[in-house]
C-alpha positions as CSV (number, residue, x, y, z in Angstrom):
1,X,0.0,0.0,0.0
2,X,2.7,2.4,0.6
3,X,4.3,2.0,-2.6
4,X,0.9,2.6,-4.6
5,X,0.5,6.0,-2.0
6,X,4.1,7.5,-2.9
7,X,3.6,6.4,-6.5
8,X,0.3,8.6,-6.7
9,X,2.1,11.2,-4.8
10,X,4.8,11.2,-7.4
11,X,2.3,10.6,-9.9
12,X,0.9,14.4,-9.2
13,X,3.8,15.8,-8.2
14,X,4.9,15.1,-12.0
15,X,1.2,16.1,-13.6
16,X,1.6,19.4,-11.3
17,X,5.0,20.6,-13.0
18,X,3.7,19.8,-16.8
19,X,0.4,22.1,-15.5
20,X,2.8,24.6,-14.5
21,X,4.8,24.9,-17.6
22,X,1.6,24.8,-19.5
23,X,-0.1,27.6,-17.8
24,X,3.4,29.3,-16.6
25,X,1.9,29.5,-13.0
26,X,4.0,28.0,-10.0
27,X,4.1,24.2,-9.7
28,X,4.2,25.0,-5.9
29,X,-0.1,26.0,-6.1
30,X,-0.7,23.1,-7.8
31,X,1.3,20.7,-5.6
32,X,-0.4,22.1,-2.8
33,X,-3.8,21.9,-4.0
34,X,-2.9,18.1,-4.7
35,X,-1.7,17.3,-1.4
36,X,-4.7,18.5,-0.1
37,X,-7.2,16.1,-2.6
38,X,-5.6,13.0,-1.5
39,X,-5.2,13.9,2.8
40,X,-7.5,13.6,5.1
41,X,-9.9,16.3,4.2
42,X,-11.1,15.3,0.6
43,X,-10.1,11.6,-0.6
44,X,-7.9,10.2,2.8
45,X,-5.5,8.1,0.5
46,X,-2.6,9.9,3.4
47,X,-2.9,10.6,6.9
48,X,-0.1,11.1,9.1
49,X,0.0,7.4,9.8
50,X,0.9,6.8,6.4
51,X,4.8,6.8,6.7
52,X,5.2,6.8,10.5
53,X,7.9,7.7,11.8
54,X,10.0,7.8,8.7
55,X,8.3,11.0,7.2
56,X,10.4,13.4,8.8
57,X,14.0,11.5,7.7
58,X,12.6,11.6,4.1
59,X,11.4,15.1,4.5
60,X,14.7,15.8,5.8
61,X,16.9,14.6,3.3
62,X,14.5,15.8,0.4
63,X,14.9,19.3,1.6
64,X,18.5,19.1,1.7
65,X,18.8,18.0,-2.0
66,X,16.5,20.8,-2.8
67,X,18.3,23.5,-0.4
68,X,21.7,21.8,-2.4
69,X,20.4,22.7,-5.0
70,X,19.7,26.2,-4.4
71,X,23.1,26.5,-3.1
72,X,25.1,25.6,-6.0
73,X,23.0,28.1,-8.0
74,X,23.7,30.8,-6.1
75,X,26.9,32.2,-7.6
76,X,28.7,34.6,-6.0
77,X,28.6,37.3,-9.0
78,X,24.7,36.8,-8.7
79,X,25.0,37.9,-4.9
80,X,27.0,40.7,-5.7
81,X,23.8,42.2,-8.3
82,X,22.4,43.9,-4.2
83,X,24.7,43.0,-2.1
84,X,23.6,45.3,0.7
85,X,20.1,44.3,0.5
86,X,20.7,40.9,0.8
87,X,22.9,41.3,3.8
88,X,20.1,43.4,5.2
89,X,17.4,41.4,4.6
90,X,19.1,38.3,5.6
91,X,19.8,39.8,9.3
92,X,17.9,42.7,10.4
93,X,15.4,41.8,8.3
94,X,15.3,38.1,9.2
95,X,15.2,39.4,13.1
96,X,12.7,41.9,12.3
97,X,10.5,39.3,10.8
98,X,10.8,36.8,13.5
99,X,9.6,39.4,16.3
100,X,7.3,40.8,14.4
101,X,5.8,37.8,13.8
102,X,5.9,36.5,17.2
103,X,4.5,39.6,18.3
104,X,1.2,39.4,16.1
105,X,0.8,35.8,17.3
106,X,0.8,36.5,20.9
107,X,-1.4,39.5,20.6
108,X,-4.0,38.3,18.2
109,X,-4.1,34.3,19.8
110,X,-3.5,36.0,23.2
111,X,-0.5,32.6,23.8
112,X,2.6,33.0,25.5
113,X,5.5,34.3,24.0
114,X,7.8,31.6,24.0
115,X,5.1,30.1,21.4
116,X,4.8,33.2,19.6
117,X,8.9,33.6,19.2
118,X,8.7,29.7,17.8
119,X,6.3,30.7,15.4
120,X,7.9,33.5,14.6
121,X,11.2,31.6,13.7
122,X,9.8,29.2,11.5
123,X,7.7,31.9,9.3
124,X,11.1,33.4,8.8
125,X,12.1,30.9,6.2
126,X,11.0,31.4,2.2
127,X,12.8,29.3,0.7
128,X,13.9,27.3,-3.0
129,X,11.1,25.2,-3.0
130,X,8.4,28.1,-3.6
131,X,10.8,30.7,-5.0
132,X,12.4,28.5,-7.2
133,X,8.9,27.6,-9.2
134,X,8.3,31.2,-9.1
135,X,11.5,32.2,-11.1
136,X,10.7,29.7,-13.5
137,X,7.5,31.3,-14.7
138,X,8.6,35.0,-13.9
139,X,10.9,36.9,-15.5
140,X,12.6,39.4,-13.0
141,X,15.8,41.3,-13.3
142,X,19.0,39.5,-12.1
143,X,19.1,41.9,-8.8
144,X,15.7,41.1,-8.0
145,X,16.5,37.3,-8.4
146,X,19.3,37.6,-6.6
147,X,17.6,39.0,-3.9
148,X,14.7,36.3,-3.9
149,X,17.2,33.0,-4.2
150,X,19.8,34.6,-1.9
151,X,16.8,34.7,0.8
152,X,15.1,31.8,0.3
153,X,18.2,29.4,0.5
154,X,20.0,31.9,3.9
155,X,16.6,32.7,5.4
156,X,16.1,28.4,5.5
157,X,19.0,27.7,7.0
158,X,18.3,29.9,9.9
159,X,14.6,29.3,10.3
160,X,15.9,25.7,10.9
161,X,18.3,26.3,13.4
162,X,16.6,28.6,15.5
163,X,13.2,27.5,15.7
164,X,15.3,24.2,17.4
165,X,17.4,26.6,19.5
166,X,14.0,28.4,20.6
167,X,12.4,25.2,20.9
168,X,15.2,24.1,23.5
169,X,16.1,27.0,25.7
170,X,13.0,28.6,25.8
171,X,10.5,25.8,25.8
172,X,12.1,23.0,26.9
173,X,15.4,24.7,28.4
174,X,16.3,27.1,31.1
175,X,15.1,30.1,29.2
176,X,18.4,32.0,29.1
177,X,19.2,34.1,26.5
178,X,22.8,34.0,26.3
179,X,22.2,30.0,25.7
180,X,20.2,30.9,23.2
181,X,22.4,32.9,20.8
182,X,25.2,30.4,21.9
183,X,23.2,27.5,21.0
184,X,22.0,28.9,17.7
185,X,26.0,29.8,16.9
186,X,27.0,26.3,17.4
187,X,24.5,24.8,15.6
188,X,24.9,27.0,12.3
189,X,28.5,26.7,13.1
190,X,28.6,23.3,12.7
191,X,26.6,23.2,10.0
192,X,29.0,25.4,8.1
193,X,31.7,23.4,8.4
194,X,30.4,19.7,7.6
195,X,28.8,21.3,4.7
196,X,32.2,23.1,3.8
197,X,34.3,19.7,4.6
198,X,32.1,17.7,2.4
199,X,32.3,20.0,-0.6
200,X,35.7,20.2,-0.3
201,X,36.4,16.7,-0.3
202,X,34.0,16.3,-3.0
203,X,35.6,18.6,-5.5
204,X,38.9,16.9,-4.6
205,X,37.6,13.4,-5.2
206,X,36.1,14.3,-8.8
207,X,39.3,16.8,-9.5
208,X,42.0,13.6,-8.5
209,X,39.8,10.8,-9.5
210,X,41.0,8.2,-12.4
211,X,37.5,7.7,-13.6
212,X,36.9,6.7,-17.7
213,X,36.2,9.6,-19.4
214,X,32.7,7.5,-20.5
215,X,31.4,6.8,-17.1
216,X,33.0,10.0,-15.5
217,X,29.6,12.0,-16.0
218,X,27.6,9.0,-14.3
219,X,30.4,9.2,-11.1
220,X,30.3,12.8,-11.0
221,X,26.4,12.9,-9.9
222,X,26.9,9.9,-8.1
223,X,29.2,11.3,-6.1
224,X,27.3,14.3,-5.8
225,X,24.1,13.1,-4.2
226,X,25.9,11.1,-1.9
227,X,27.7,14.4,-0.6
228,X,24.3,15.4,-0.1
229,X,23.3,12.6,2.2
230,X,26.5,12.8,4.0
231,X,26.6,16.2,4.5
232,X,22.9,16.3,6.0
233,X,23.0,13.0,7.7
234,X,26.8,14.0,9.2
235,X,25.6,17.3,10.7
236,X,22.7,15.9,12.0
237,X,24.5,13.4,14.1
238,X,26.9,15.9,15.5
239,X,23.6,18.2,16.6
240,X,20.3,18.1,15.5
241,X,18.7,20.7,12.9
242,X,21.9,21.2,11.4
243,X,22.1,19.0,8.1
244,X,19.8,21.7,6.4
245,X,22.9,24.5,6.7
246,X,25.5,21.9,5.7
247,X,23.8,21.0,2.8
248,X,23.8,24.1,1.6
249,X,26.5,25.1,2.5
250,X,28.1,22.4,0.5
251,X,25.8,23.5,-2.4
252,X,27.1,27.2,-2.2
253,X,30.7,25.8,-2.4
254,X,30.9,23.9,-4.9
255,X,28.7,26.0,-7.2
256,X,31.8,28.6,-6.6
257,X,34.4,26.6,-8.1
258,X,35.7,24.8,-11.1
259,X,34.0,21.5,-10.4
260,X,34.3,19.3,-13.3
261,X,31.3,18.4,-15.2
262,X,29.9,21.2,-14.0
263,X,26.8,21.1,-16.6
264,X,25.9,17.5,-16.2
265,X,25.6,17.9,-12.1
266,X,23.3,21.0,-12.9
267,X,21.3,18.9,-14.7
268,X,21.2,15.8,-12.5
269,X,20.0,18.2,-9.7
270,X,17.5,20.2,-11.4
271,X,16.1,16.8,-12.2
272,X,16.3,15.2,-8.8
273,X,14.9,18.4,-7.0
274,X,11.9,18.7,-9.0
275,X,11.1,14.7,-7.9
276,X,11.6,15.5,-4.0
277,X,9.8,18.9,-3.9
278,X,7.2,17.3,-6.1
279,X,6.9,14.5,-3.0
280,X,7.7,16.1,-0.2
281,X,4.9,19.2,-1.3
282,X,2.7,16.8,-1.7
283,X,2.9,14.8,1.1
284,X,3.0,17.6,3.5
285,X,0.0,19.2,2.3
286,X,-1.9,16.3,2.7
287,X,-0.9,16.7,6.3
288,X,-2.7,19.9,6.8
289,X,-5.9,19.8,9.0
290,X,-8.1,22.3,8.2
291,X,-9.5,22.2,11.7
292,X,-6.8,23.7,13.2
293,X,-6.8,26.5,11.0
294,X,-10.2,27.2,11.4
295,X,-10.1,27.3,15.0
296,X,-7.7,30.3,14.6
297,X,-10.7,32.4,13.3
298,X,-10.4,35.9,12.6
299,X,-7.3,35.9,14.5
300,X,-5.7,33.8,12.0
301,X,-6.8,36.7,9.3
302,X,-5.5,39.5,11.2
303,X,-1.8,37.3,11.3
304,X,-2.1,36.7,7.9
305,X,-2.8,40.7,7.0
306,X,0.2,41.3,9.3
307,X,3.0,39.2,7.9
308,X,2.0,40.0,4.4
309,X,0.8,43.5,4.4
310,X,2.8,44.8,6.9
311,X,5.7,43.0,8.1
312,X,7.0,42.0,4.9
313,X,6.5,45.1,2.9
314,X,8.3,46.7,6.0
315,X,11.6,44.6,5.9
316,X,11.9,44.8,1.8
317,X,11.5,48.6,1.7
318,X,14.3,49.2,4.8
319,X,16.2,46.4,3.4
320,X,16.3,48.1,-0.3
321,X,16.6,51.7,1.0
322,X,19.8,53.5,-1.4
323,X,19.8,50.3,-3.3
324,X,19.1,50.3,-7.3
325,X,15.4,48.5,-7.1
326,X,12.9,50.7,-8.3
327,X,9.3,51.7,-6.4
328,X,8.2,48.5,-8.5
329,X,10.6,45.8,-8.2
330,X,9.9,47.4,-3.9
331,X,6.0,46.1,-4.6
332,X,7.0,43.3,-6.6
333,X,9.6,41.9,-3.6
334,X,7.3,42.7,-0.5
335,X,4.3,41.1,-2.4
336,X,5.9,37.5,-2.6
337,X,7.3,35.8,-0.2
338,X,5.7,32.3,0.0
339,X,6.6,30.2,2.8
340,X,7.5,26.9,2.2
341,X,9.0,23.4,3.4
342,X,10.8,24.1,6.2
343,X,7.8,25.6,8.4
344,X,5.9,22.7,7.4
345,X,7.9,20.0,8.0
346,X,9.2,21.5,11.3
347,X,5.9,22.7,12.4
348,X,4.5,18.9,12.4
349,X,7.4,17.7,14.4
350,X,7.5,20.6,17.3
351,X,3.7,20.5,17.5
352,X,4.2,16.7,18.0
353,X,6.8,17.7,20.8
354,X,4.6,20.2,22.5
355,X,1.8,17.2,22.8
356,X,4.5,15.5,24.8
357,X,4.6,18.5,27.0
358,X,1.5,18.4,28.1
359,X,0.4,21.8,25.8
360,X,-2.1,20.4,23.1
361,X,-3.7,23.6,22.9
362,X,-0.4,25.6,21.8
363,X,0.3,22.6,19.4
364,X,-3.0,23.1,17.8
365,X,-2.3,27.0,17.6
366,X,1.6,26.1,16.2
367,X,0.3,23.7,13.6
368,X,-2.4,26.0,12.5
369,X,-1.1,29.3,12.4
370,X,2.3,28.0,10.5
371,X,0.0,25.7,8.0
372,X,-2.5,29.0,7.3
373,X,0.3,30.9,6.5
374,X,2.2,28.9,4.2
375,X,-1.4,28.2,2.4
376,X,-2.4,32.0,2.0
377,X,0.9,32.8,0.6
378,X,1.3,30.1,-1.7
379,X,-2.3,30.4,-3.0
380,X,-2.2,34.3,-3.0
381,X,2.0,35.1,-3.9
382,X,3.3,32.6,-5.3
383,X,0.2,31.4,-7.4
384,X,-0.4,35.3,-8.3
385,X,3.0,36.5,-9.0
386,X,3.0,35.8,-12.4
387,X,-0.1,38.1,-12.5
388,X,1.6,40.7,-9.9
389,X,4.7,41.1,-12.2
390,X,2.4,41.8,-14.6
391,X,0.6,44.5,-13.3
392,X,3.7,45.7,-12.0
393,X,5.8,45.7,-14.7
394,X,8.8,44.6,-13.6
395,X,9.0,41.2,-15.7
396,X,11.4,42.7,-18.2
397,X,11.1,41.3,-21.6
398,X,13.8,39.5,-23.2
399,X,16.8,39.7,-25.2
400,X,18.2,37.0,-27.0
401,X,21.6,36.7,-28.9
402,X,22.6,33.6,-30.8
403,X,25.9,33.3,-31.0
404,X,28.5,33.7,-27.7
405,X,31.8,34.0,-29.8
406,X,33.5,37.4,-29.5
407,X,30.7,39.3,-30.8
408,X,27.5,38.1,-28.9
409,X,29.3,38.1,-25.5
410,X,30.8,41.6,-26.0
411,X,27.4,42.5,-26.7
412,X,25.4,40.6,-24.6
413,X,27.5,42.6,-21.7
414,X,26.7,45.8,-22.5
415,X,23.0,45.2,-23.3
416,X,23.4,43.7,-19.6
417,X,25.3,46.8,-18.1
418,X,21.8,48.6,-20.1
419,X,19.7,46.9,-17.6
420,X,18.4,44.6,-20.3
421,X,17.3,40.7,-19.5
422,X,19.5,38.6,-22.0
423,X,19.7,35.1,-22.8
424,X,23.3,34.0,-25.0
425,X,22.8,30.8,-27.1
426,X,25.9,28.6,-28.4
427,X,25.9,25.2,-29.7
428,X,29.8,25.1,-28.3
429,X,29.8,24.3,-24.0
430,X,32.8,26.0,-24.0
431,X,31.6,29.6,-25.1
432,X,28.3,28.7,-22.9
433,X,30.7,28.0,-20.1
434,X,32.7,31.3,-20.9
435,X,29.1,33.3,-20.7
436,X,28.2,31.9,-17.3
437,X,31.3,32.3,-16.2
438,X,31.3,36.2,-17.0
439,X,27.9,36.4,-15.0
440,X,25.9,35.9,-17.7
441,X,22.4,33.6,-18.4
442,X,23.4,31.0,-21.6
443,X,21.7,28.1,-23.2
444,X,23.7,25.4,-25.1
445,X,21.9,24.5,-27.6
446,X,21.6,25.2,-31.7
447,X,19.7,28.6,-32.2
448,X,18.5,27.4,-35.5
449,X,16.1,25.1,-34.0
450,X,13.1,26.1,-33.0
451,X,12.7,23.9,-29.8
452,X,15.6,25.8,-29.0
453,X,14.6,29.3,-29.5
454,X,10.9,27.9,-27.4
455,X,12.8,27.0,-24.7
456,X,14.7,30.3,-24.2
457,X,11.5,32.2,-24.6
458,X,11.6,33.6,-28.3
459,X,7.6,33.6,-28.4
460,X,8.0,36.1,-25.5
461,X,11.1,37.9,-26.9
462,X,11.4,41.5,-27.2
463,X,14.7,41.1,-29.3
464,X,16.5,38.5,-30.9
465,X,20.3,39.1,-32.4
466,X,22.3,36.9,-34.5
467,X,25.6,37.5,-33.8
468,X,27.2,34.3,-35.5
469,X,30.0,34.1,-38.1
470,X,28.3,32.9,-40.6
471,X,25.4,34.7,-42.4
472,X,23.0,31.7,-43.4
473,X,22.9,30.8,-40.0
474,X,22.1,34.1,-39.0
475,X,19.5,34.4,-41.8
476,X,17.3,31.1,-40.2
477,X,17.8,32.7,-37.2
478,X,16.4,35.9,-38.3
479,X,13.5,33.9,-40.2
480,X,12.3,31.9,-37.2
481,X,12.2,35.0,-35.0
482,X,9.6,36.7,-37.7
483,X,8.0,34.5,-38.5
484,X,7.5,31.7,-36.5
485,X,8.2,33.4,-33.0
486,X,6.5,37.1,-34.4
487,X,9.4,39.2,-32.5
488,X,8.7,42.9,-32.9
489,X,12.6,43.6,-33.3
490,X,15.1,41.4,-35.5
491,X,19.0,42.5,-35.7
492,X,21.6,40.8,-37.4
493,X,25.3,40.9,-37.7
494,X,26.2,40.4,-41.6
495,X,29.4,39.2,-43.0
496,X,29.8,39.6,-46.0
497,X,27.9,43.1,-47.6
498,X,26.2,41.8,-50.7
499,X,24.0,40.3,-47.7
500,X,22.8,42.8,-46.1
501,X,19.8,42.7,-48.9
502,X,18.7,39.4,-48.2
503,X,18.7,40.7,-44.3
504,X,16.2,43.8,-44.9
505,X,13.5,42.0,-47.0
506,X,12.6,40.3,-43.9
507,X,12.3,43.1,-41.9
508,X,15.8,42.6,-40.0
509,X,18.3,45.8,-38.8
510,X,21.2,44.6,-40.7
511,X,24.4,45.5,-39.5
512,X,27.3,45.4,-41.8
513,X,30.3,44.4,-40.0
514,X,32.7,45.4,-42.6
515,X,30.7,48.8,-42.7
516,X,30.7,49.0,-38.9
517,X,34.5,48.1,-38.6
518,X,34.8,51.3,-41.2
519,X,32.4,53.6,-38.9
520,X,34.3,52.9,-36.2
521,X,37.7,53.7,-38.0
522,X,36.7,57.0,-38.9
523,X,35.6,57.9,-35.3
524,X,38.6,56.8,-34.1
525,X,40.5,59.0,-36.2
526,X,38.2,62.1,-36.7
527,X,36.0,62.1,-33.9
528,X,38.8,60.2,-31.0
529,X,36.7,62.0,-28.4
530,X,33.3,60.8,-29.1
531,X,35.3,57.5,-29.9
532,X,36.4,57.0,-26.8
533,X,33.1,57.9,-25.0
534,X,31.0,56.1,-27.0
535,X,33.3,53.0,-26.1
536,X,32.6,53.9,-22.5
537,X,28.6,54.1,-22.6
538,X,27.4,51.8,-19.7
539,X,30.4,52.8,-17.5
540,X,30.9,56.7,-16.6
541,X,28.2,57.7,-20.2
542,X,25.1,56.4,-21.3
543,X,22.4,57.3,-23.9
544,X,19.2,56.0,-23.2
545,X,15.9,56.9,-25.2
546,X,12.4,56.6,-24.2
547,X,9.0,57.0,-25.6
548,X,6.9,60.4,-25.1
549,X,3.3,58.4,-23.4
550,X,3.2,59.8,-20.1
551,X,0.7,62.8,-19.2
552,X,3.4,65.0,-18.0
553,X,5.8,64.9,-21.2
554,X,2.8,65.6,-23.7
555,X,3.0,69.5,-24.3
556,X,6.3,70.4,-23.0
557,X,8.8,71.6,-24.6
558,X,12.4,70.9,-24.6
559,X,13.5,73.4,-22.4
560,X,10.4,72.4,-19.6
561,X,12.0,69.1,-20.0
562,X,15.3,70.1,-19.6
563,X,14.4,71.9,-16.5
564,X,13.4,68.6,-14.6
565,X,16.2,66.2,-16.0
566,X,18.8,65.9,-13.9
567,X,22.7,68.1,-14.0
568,X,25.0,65.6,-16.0
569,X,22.4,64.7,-19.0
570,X,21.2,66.4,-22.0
571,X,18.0,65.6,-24.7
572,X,20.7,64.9,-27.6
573,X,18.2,64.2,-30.2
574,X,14.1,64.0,-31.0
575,X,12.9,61.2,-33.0
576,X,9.3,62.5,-34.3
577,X,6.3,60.0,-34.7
578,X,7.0,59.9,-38.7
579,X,10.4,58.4,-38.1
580,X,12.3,62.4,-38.7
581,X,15.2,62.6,-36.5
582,X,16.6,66.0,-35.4
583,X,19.1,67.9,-32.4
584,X,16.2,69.7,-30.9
585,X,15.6,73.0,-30.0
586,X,14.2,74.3,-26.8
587,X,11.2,75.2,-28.7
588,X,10.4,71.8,-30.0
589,X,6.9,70.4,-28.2
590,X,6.8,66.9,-27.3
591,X,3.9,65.1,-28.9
592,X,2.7,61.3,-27.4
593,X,4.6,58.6,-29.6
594,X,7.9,60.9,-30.2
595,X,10.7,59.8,-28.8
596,X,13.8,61.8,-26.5
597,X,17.2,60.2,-26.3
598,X,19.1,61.2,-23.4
599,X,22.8,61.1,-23.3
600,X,25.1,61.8,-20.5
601,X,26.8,60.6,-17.1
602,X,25.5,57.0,-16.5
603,X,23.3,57.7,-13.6
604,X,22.5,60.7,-14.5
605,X,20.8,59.3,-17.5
606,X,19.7,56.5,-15.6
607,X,17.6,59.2,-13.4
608,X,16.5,61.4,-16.2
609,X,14.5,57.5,-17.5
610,X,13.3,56.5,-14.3
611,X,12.0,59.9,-13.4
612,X,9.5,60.0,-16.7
613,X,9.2,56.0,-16.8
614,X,9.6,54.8,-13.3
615,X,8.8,51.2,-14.0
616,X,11.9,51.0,-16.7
């Protein structure tokens, strides 16, 4: 019977990720929702009898594949897109959330406050398994990601250590608060370095190893996962509620070094981690009683309203103050943040530990409070966020470039340094591996196949460049972009000039690379000043150019506009509606659908756009 429950579990864990990729919504709300049909409360196939006492070692272990996972994707030129706000929102904000939280417990449930600061502790994590499904389906820019991973995988770790430290010396313990942050620094301490030894003795192991180049690949993941268990299972046995941080910690290492078959382990975990969050989502929301929520009442709401609406909109605004996010990307950040396994799994066991205690009642409360939450934030963030991205605009379309030799990367670096959201493609691992390694998103793969070009999210493109040395390639390229894909804008290096024709009948900005060689000659020599600034745009110059829609551009003039742009950027030119381009007087009145190029000082410029289009 057991076998026939996890294969059904596995069953719709499966179905729930093909749903999600159909309908580009998180596989998270559909897991959920799944969980739910088959416990208790709709079809009983799982109860919490069903495993016995073996659910939490699985759980355990699947969370530290998944939290692995997350590790080894987090790079360290991803973290350093907001550094600051990480850091803040990882510690102050992280403390900040866990007494708040605590706080809103105890005054709306009217319990004791060694419940409400145990409470509090688990709803700080977020975590890979929700965020992760979200960044699958929702573009965001790579500080904004950053922000989310870096959180959900740091903001895990701790949740698990201190809701056991809390749990301990509060609960169970003497109540002193000096063992507390003692314990809590032992623990993670620990943590960090079985994590740490295991990576390092993993990347020594497939560095040194004498393997045939054939079954090398197969070794390599091998060896991985059982780093995994050994790391978790290792830390665990030194002190409980400590495998969690050594397994990512052993994720985060070796994701930050030249670990050989680097592509093939990505794979193998991607893989693997979408088969344990797809069973351990499941099989955890089938644990949820909806009795113990409803018991909470309208108590429940009010905690609800003030984790979500206040609490969390308060940490991501102080953690982002002075940073680069706009009022937008602010919304977008405080708006979603799911909770996830780690308050789930951990809730079940400590309410199980309170019963021993003697304190049913505050079990009930724990269980129910920790399983409403993560529900209303899965169901409302993370199954909206595609929708809230939308509405806030901060899902930046996207820019791809086939071809990662000399040409595409130099250009897909700048476009990055422009804010834009690109994706390199390269049939060669090498120049993929070159791309990533620069801090860039690449796909290996051939650019002339339209699987391909589907899977890098041409059909939602807002540019694709062929940047490849040979022009027939380029020309397919440029062909399934129109017309296959429909992409509004189609550019094209060229090679050889009698091509450039065959380019512009299908609608494609040709550029002549023997021309633009020439162009760039002449500058050089006649113009070395605007040469050697216009080699510099991204760095200390810019020139940026946006469209004339808003209310308060229609009407004005040059010289109102020049008023309320910034010192250290000027309106170099005016593109009229009918295509005319001119150096504009201050006399010149803006009209809606005209376009202003500014050009100056890097942030200047970047000022003068967000002031008139906030949400660029």
């Amino acid at each position: 019977m057991l076998v026939t429950i996890v294969a059904i579990i596995l069953a719709l864990g499966v179905a729930s990720r093909v749903l999600a990729d159909r309908f580009r919504i998180p596989s998270v709300l559909f897991l959920i929702f799944a969980g739910i049909a088959i416990g208790p409360e709709v079809f009983g196939i799982v109860s919490s009898e069903t495993f016995g006492g073996g659910l939490s070692a699985m759980v355990g272990v699947s969370v530290a594949i998944i939290l692995f996972e997350g590790g080894y994707h987090l790079r360290l030129e991803k973290l350093r897109e907001s550094p600051t706000a990480l850091t803040r929102l990882v510690t102050v904000g992280a403390v900040i959330t866990w007494l708040g939280t605590a706080a809103a417990v105890v005054a709306f449930l009217e319990t004791s406050l060694e419940v409400g600061l145990l409470v509090g502790a688990l709803l700080i994590a977020t975590g890979p398994t929700v965020i992760g499904p979200i960044l699958q389906v929702v573009t965001v820019r790579d500080h904004v990601a950053s922000v989310l991973e870096g959180e959900g995988v740091i903001n895990d770790v701790t949740a698990a250590i201190l809701v056991v430290v809390v749990f301990e010396v509060l609960i169970a313990g003497d109540g002193s608060i000096t063992h507390l942050v003692a314990d809590f620094a032992w623990r993670l301490l620990v943590g960090l370095a079985v994590g740490g030894t295991v990576a390092t003795a993993i990347w020594f192991i497939l560095n040194r190893g004498n393997s045939r180049p054939c079954s090398a690949p197969l070794h390599a993941r091998l060896i991985v996962l059982a780093g995994i268990v050994v790391a978790y299972g290792g830390a665990e046995f030194l002190a409980s509620e400590t495998g969690i941080a050594a397994a990512a910690m052993a994720g985060f290492a070796l994701g930050n070094v030249d670990l050989p078959y680097h592509e093939e382990v990505i794979d193998f975990l991607d893989d693997v981690s979408v088969v344990v969050l797809s069973f351990v989502f499941v099989a955890l929301a089938a644990l949820i009683d909806f009795q113990d929520i409803m018991a909470l009442g309208l108590a429940g709401i009010a905690i609800v309203v003030a984790i979500t609406m206040v609490l969390r909109p308060a940490v991501i605004y102080l953690s982002t103050t002075g940073a680069r996010f706009t009022r937008n990307e602010r919304l977008f950040l405080s708006a979603v943040g799911p909770r996830g396994i780690i308050p789930a799994s951990v809730a079940t066991l400590f309410a199980v530990e309170l019963q021993a205690l003697g304190r049913p009642q505050e079990a009930q409360l724990l269980a129910g409070t920790v399983f409403l939450i993560i529900f209303a934030t899965v169901v409302l963030q993370a199954g909206l966020a595609r929708q809230i991205a939308d509405v806030l605009e901060v899902s930046p379309m996207r820019t791809i470039i086939v071809g990662g030799g000399r040409v595409g990367l130099s250009l897909a670096e700048r476009l990055e340094q422009d804010g834009e959201n690109v994706l390199l493609i390269d049939f060669d691992p090498d120049a993929v591996e070159k791309a990533r390694k620069r801090g860039l998103t690449a796909l290996e793969g051939d650019g002339t196949d339209a699987d391909v070009l589907e899977q890098a999210g041409a059909d939602d493109a807002k540019t694709v460049i062929a940047t490849t040395p040979d022009d027939d390639v380029n020309l397919l390229v440029c062909q399934l972009a129109k017309t296959t894909y429909d992409v509004e804008s189609v550019a094209s290096r060229v090679n050889q000039p009698d091509n450039v024709d065959a380019f512009e009948s299908l609608g494609v900005h040709a550029i002549d690379l023997s021309m633009a060689t020439a162009w760039s000659l002449e500058n050089v020599l006649e113009r070395p000043s605007l040469s050697a600034w216009m080699n510099e745009l991204g760095r200390t110059g810019d020139v940026q150019e946006i469209e004339v829609t808003a209310t308060d551009l229609v009407g004005k003039t040059i010289a109102d506009l020049n008023a309320e742009i910034p010192d250290g950027v000027i309106v170099g030119l005016l593109t009229h509606r009918n295509g005319a381009t001119e150096v504009p007087t201050g006399d010149h009145e803006l009209r809606e659908g005209d376009r202003v190029t500014f050009l100056g000082q890097t942030d200047a410029v970047d000022r003068a756009v967000k002031r008139f289009h906030p949400h660029d």
